[in-house]
Kinemage of the C-alpha trace (Angstrom):
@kinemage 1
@onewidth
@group {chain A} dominant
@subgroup {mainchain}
@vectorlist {calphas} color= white
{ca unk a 1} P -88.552 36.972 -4.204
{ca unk a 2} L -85.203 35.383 -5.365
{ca unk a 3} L -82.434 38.325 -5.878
{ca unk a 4} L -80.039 38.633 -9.051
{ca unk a 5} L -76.886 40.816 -9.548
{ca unk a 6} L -76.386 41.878 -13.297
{ca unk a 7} L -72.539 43.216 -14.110
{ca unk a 8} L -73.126 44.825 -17.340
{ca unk a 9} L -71.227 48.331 -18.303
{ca unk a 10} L -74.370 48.940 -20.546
{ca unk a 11} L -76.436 51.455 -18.460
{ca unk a 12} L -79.616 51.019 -20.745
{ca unk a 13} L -79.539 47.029 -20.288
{ca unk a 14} L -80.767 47.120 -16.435
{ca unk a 15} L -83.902 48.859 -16.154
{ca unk a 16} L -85.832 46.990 -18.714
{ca unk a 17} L -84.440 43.540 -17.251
{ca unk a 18} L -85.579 44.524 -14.141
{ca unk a 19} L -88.880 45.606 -15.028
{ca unk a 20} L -89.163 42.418 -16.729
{ca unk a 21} L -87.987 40.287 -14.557
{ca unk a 22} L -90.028 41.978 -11.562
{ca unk a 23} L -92.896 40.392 -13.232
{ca unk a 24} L -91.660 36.536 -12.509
{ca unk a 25} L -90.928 37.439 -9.152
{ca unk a 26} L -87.360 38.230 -9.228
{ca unk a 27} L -85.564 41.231 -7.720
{ca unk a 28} L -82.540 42.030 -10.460
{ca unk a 29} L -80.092 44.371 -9.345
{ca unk a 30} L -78.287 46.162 -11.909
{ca unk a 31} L -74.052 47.090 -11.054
{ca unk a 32} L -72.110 48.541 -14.673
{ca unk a 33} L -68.392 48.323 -13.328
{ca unk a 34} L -66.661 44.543 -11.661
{ca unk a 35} L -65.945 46.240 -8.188
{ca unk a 36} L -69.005 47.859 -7.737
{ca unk a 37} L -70.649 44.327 -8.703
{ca unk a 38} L -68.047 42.373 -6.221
{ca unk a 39} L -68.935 44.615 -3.170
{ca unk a 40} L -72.412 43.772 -3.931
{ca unk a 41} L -71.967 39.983 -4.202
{ca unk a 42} L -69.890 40.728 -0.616
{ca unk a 43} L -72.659 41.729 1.081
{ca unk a 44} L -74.763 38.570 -0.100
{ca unk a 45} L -78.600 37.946 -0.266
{ca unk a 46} L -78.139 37.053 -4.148
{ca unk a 47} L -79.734 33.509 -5.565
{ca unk a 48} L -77.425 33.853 -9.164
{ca unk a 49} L -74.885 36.325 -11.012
{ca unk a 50} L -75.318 37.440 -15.254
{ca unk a 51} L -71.792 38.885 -15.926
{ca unk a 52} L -70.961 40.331 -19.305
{ca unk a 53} L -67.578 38.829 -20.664
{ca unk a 54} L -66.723 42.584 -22.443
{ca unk a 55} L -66.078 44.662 -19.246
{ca unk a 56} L -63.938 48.008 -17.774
{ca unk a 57} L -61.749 47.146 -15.378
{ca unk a 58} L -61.721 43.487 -15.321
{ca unk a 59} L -63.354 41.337 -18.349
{ca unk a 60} L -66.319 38.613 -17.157
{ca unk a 61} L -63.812 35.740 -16.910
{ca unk a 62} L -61.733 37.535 -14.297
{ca unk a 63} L -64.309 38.528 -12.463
{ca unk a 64} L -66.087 34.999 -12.457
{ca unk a 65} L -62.558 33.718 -11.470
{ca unk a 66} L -62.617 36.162 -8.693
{ca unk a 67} L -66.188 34.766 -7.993
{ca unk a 68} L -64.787 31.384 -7.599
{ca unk a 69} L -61.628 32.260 -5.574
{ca unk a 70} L -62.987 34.306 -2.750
{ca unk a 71} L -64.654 33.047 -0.066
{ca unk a 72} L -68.412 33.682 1.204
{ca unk a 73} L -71.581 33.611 0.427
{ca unk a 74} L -71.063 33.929 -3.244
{ca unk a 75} L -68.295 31.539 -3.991
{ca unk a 76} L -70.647 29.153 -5.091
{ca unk a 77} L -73.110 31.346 -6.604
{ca unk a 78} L -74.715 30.239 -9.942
{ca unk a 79} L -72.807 32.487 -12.883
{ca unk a 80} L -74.489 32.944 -16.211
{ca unk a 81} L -72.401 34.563 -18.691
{ca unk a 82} L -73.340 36.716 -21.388
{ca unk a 83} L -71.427 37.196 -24.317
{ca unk a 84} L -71.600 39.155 -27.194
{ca unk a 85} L -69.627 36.819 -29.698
{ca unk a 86} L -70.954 33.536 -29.032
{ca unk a 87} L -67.860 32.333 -29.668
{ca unk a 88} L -67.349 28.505 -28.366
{ca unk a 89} L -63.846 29.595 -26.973
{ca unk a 90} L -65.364 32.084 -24.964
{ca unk a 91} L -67.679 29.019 -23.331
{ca unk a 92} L -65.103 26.634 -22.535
{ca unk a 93} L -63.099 29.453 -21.033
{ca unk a 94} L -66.052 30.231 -18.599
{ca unk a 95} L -66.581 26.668 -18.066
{ca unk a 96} L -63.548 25.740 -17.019
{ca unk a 97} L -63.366 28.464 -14.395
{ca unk a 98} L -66.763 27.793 -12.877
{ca unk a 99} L -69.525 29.570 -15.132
{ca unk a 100} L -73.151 27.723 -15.161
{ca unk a 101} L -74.209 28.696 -18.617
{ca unk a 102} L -73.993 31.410 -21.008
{ca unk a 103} L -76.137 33.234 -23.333
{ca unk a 104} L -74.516 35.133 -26.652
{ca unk a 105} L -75.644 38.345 -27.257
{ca unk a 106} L -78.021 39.500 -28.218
{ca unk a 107} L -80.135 37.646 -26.214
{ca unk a 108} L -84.069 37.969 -25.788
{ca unk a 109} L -85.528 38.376 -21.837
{ca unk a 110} L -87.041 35.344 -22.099
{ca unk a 111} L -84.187 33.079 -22.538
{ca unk a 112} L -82.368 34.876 -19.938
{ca unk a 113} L -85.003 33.977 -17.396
{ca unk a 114} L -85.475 30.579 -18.513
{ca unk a 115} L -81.827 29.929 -18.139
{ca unk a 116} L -81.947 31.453 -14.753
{ca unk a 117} L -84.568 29.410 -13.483
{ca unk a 118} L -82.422 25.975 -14.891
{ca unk a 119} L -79.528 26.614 -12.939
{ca unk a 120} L -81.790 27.572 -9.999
{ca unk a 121} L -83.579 25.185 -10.379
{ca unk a 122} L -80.953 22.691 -10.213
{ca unk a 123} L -79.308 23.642 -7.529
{ca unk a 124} L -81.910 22.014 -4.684
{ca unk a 125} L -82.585 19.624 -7.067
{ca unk a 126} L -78.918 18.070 -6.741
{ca unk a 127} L -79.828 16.981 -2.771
{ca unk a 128} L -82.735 13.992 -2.585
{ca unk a 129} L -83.714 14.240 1.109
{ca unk a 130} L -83.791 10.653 0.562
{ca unk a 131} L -79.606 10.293 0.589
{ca unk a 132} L -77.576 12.690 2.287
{ca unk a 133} L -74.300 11.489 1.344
{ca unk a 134} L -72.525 9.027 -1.115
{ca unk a 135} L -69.650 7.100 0.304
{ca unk a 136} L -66.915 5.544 -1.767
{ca unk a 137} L -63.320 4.550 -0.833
{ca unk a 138} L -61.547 7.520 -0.438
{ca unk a 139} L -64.198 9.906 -1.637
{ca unk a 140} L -67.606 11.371 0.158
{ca unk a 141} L -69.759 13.064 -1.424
{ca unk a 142} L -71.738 15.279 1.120
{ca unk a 143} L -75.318 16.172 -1.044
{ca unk a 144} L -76.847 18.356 1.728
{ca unk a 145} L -73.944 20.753 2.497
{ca unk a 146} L -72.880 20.430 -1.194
{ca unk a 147} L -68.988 19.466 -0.281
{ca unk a 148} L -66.864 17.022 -1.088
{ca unk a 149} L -63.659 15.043 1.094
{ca unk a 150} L -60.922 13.024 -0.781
{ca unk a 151} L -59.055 10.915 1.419
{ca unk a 152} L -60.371 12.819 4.194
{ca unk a 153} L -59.723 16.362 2.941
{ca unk a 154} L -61.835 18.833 1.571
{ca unk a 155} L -62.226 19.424 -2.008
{ca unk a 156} L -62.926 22.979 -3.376
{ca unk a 157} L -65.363 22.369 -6.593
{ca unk a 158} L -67.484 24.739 -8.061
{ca unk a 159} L -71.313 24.280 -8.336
{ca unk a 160} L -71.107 22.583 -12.197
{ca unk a 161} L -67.980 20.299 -11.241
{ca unk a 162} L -70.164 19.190 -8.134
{ca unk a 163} L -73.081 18.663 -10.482
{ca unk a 164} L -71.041 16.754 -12.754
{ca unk a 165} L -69.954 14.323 -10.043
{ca unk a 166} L -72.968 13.852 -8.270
{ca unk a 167} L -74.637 12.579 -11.739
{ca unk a 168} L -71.533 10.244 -12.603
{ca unk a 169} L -71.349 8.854 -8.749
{ca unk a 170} L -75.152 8.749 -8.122
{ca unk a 171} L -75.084 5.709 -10.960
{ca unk a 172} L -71.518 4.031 -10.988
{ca unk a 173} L -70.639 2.372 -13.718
{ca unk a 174} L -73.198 3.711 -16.235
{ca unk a 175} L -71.881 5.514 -19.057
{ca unk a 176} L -73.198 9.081 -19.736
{ca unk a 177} L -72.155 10.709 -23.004
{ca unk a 178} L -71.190 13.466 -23.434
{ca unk a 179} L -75.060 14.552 -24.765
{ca unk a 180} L -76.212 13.011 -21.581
{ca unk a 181} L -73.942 15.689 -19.660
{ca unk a 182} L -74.710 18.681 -20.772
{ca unk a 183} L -78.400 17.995 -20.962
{ca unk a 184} L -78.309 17.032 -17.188
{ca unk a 185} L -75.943 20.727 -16.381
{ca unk a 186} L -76.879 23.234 -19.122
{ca unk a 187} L -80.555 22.934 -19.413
{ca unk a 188} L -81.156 23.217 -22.822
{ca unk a 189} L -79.722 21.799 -26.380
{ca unk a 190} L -76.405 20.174 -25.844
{ca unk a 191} L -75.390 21.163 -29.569
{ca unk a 192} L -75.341 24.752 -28.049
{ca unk a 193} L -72.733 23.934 -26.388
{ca unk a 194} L -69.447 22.486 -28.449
{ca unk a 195} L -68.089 18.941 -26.551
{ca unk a 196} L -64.759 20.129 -25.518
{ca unk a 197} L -66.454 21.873 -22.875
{ca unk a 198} L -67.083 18.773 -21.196
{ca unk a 199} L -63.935 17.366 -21.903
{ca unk a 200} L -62.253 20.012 -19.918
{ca unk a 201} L -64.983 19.888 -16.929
{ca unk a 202} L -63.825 16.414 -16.574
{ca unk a 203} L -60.214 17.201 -16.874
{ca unk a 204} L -60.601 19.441 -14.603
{ca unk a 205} L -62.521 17.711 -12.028
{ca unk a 206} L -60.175 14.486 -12.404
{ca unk a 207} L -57.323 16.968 -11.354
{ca unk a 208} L -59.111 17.610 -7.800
{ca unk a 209} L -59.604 14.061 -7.246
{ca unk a 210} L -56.043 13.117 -7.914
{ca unk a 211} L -54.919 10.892 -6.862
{ca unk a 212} L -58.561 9.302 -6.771
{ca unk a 213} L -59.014 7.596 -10.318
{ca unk a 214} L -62.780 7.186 -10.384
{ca unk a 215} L -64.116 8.945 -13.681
{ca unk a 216} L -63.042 6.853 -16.868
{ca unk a 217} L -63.508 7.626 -19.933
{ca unk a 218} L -64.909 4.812 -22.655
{ca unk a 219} L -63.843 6.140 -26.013
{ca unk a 220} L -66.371 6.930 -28.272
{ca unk a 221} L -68.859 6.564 -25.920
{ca unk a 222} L -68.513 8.875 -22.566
{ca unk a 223} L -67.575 8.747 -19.222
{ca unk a 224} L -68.517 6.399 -15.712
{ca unk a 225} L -67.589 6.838 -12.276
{ca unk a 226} L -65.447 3.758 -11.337
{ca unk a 227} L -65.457 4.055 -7.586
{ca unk a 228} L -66.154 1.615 -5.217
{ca unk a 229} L -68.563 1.581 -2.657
{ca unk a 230} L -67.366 2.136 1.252
């Protein structure tokens, strides 16, 4: 039975998730303030993490930035957010500090699990047994332990910037747009999600590969992974 950690202040929201969730095999476990949610994530034995952007204490994006930060077993958890605006501000914003998906509220159980099960599902997906690692000059990419060296150093990425580059290095030199992406890392309709949010994944990935120049950008059209084989 795979194990999820809701951060929610609303006390009612829990039980009924649980219950629901129970019945597809999953173990949700409810925590209504940040800290009491942290020191659960501490202890580890969770698969993926719904936090609620509107929170006491610390709002979601805080707390998923704390997520990221610390180290252990849950620095690389899978995050869905939930927010109660659906705003596409309040995406990119998770995005670019390490968030999986999102979900506005309100939100029907079914979604939620279906979106649970994507990024779940993705995660052993991103490993074929078949190639352990992708070597390029100056770059290895590391598909079993999920890690990453640049010129011999080790680059800290979070699970959807290691998702992106695996896709964009596993085929060099094709162009995926910017559909293409967030088909492959969201799961479901890209026009959900507003473009930007890729455009600052990339950025932001680009900045941890500095001074690697590998992902280009073809106006218009998307991006390809330029590097060269080693």
């Amino acid at each position: 039975m795979r194990r999820l950690l809701l951060i929610d202040d609303d006390e009612r929201l829990g039980a009924p998730l649980a219950a629901f969730f129970a019945r597809f095999d999953f173990e949700l476990v409810h925590a209504t303030r940040p800290g009491e949610g942290l020191a659960r994530l501490r202890e580890g034995g969770f698969d993926a993490a719904i936090l609620d952007v509107m929170l006491p204490e610390m709002d979601g994006f805080e707390l998923c930035r704390t997520i990221r930060r610390e180290a252990g077993p849950h620095h690389d958890l899978p995050i869905l957010m939930l927010t109660a605006r659906g705003d596409v501000m309040d995406r990119v914003i998770g995005l670019e500090l390490g968030a999986d998906d999102y979900l506005p509220k309100p939100f029907e159980p079914r979604e939620l699990l279906a979106r649970i099960q994507t990024i779940l599902r993705r995660r052993p997906a991103a490993a074929p047994a078949t190639a352990g690692t992708l070597r390029f000059e100056g770059l290895t990419i590391d598909l079993d332990r999920r890690s990453v060296q640049r010129q011999g150093e080790p680059v800290e990425l979070t699970g959807t910037e290691f998702e992106l580059l695996v896709l964009l290095a596993g085929t060099p030199q094709k162009v995926f747009s910017r559909d293409d992406i967030l088909a492959h890392l969201r799961g479901h309709a890209a026009e959900e999600i507003h473009s930007r949010a890729v455009d600052i994944l990339v950025s932001r990935l680009r900045r941890k590969l500095a001074p690697l120049d590998v992902i280009h950008t073809l106006r218009n059209a998307g991006y390809l992974f330029a590097g060269a084989r080693a």
